[in-house]
C-alpha positions as CSV (number, residue, x, y, z in Angstrom):
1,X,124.2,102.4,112.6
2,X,123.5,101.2,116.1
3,X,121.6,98.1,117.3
4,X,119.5,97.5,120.3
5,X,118.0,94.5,121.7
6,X,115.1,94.4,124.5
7,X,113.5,91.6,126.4
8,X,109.9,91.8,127.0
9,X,107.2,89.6,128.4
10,X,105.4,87.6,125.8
11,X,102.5,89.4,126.3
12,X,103.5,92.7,125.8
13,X,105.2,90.7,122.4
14,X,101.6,89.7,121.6
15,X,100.3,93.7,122.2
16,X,103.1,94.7,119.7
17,X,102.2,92.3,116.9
18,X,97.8,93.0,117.4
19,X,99.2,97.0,116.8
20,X,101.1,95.8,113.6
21,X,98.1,93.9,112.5
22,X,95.7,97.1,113.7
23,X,98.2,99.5,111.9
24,X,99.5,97.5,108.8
25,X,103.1,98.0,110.0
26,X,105.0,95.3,108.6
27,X,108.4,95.8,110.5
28,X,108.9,96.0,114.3
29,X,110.9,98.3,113.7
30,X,108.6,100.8,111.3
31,X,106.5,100.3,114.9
32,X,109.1,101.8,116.9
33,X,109.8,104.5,114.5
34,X,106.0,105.9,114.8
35,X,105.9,105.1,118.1
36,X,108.8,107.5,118.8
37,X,107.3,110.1,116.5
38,X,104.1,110.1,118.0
39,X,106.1,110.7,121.9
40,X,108.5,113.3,120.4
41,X,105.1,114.9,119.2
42,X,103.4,114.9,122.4
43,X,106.3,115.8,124.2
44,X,106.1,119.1,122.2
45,X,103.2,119.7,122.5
46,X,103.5,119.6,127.1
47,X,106.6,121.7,126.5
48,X,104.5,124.2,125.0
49,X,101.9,124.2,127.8
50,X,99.6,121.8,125.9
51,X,96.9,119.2,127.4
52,X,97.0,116.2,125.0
53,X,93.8,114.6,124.3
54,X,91.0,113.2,122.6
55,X,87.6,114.4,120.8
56,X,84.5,112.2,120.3
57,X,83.1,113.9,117.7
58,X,79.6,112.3,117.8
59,X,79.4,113.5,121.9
60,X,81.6,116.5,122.0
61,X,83.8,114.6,124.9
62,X,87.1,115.4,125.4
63,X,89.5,113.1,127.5
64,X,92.8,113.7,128.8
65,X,95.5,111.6,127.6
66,X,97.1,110.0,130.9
67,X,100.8,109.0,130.8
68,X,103.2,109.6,133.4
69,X,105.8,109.6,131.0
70,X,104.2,113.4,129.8
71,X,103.5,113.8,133.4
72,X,107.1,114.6,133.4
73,X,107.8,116.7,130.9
74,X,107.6,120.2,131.9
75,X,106.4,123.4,130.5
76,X,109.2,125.9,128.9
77,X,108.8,129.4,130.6
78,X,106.2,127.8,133.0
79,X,103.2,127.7,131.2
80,X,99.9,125.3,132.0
81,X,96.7,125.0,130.6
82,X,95.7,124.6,127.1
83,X,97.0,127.1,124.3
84,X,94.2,127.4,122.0
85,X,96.1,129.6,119.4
């Protein structure tokens, strides 16, 4: 098993511990584990020509999800747009 260590401000410290609280994560580390699920998801879902984003069901908006992290990842075979199928 590997170990990592990070240094981060103490407000970004203070973001990751409101999230545990939010999400009832007890471990920073259980944290980092969805966190990196949730990216390996999305990065998926770009590399299949996907637009990530979210529905308000009581207005029927959609919003793009903005990250330029999956600004990056490009589509296989050259696909953009949404894939509705």
């Amino acid at each position: 098993m590997a170990r990592f260590q990070l240094d981060i401000p103490e407000r970004s410290l203070r973001e990751i511990e409101k999230l545990m609280l939010d999400t009832d994560t007890s471990t920073k580390k259980d944290l980092i584990n969805n966190a990196i699920t949730l990216l390996k998801w999305a990065v998926r879902q770009r590399q299949q020509g996907r637009v990530l984003c979210s529905y308000s069901e009581s207005g029927g908006i959609l919003r793009e999800l903005e990250m330029p992290i999956l600004q990056r990842v490009a589509p296989e075979g050259g696909q953009e747009g949404v894939n509705t199928g």
